[in-house]
C-alpha positions as CSV (number, residue, x, y, z in Angstrom):
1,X,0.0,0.0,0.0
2,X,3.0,2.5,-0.3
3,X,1.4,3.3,-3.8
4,X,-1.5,5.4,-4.1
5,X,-2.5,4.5,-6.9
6,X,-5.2,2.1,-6.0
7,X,-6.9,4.6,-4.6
8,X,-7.9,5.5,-8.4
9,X,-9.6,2.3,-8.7
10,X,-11.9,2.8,-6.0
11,X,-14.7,4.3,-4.4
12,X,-15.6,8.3,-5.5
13,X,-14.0,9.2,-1.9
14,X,-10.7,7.1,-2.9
15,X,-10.3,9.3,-5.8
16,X,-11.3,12.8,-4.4
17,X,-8.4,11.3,-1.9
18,X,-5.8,10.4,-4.3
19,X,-6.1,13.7,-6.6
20,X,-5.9,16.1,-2.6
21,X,-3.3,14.0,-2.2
22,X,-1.4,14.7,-5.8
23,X,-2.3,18.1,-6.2
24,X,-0.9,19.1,-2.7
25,X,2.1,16.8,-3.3
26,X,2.4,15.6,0.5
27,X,3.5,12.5,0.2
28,X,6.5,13.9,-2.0
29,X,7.0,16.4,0.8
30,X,7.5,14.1,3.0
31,X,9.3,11.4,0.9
32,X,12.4,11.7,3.3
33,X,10.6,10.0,6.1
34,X,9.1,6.8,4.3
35,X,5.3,8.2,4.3
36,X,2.2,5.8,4.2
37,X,-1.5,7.1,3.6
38,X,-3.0,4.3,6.5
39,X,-6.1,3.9,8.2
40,X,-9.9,3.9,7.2
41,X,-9.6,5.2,3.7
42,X,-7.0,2.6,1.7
43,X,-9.1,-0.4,3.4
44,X,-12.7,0.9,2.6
45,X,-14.0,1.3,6.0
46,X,-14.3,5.1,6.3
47,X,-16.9,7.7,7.2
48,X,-17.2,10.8,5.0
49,X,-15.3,12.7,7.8
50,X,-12.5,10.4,7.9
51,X,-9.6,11.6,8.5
52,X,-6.5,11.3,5.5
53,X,-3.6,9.4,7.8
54,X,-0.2,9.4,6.9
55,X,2.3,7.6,9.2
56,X,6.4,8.7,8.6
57,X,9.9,7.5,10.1
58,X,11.9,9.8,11.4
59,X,15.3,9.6,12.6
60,X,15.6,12.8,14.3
61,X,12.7,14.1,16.3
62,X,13.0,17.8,16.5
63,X,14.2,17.7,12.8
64,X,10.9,16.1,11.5
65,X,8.5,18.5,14.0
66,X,10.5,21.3,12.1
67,X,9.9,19.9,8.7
68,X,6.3,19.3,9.7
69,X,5.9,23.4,10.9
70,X,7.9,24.4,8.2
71,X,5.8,22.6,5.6
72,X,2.4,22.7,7.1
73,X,1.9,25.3,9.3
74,X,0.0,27.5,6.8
75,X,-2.7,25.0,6.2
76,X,-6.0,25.5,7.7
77,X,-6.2,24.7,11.0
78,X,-2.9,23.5,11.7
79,X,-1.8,22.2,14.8
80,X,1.2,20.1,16.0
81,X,1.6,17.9,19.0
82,X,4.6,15.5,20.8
83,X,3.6,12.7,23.2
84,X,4.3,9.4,24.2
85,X,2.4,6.2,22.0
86,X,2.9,3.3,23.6
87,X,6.6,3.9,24.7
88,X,7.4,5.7,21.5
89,X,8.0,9.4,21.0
90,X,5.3,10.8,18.7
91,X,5.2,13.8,16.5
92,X,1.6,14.3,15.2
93,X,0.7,17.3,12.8
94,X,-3.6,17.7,12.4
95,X,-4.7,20.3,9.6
96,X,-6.7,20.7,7.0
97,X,-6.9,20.8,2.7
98,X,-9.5,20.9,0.2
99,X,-11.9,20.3,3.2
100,X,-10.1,16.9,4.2
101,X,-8.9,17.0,7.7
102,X,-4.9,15.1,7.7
103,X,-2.9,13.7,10.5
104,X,0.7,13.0,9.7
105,X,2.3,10.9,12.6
106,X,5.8,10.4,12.7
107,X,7.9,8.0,14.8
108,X,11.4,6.9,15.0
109,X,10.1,3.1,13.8
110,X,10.0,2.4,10.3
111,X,6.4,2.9,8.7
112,X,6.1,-0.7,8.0
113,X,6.5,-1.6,11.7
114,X,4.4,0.9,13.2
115,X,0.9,-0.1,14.8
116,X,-1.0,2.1,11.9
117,X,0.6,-0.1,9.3
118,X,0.7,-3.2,11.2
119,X,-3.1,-2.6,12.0
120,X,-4.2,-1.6,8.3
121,X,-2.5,-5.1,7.1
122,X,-4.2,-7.1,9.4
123,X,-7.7,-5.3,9.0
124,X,-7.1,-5.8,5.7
125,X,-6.5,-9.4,5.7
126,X,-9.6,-9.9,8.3
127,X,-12.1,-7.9,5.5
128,X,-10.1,-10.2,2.7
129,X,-11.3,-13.1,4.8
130,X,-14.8,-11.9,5.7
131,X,-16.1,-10.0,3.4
132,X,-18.9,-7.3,3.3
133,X,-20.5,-8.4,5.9
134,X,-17.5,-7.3,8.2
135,X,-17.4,-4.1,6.5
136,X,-20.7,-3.3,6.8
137,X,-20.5,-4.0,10.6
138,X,-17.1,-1.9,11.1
139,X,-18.9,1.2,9.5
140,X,-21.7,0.9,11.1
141,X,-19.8,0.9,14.4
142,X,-17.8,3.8,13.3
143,X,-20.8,5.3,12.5
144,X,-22.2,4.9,16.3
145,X,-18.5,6.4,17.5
146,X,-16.7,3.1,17.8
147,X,-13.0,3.3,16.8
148,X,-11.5,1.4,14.1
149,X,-9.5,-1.1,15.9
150,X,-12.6,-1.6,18.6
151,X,-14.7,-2.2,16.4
152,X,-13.0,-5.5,14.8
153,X,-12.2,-5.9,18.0
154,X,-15.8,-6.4,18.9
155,X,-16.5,-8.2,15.8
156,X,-14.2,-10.8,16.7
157,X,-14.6,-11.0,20.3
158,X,-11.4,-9.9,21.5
159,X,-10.9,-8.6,25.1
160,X,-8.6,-6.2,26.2
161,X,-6.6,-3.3,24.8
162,X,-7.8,-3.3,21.1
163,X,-4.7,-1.8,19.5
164,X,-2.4,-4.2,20.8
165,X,-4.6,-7.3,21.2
166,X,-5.7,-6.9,17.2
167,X,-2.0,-8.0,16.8
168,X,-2.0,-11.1,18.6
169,X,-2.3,-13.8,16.0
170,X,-4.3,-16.1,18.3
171,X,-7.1,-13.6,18.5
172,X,-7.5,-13.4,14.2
173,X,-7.9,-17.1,13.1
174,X,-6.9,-15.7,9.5
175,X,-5.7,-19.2,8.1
C-alpha cells in the first residue's frame, strides 16, 4: 500500500483522496521520512469525515517536527503535537486541505512496523477473509463512534486493549 495509486480504482472518496493527495504533493513532501496514507480510507471502512492518515519514520525528532511546521503550518487549522504512544516518541501534525482533515504521525520506527501499518495489514486481511458483511459492521460501528480497531475488535470477540490485542495472532484465526 505505499502506492496510491489504487486509490484510483476505487470508491468516488478514494479518488477525491488520491487527486488532494497529488495536487498538494504531501506524500512527496515528505518522501524523506518513508510516508504511508493508512487507516480507514486505503481499506474501505471510512466515514465521510475520515480523517486522511499518513504515518512517517523519522530519525531525528526535532528535525521532522521542524519539517512538519515548516511545511504545514499555513494549512487551515494547523496544529502540532509530541507525546508518548505506547513507549514511543510521537510527533503528530492535524490540519486541514481541500476540506479533508490530515494527520501525519511520525515516529522513530520504520512505517512498516508501526501499529498504523501493522493494523491496516491485518484489518485488511480480516475484510479479505470476511467480506462485506464485516465491512458493513465496522462502518456501522464507526458510525455509532466506535474506533476502528474496537470495532473489529468487537467483531471478533477480542478482550482487552484493542490496538495491541488486534496483533496477537491467536485472536485473528486468519488461516
Amino acid at each position: 500500500m505505499y502506492d496510491i495509486e489504487y486509490l484510483l480504482k476505487g470508491s468516488e472518496l478514494q479518488q477525491k483522496v488520491y487527486n488532494v493527495l497529488a495536487e498538494s504533493k504531501i506524500l512527496e513532501k515528505l518522501k524523506d521520512y518513508n510516508p504511508i496514507l493508512v487507516g480507514s480510507i486505503p481499506i474501505s471502512v471510512y466515514l465521510f469525515d475520515s480523517d486522511i492518515d499518513i504515518i512517517c519514520y523519522y530519525k531525528n525528532k526535532q528535525e521532522f517536527s521542524d519539517f512538519i511546521v515548516t511545511s504545514f503550518v499555513e494549512q487551515e487549522d494547523f496544529y502540532k503535537d509530541e507525546f508518548d504512544s505506547y513507549g514511543n516518541e510521537t510527533v503528530t501534525a492535524n490540519f486541514k486541505i481541500a476540506g479533508f482533515d490530515f494527520e501525519i504521525f511520525g515516529q522513530n520506527i520504520p512505517t512498516h512496523l508501526q501499529l498504523g501499518y501493522q493494523h491496516m495489514i491485518i484489518e485488511k486481511r480480516l475484510l479479505d477473509k470476511y467480506g462485506d458483511a464485516l465491512r458493513q459492521y465496522i462502518i456501522t460501528e464507526k458510525r455509532k463512534g466506535v474506533k476502528t480497531e474496537p470495532a473489529f475488535c468487537n467483531w471478533l470477540g477480542i478482550k482487552g486493549n484493542p490496538y495491541i490485542e488486534i496483533l496477537n495472532p491467536e485472536n485473528l484465526n486468519l488461516k
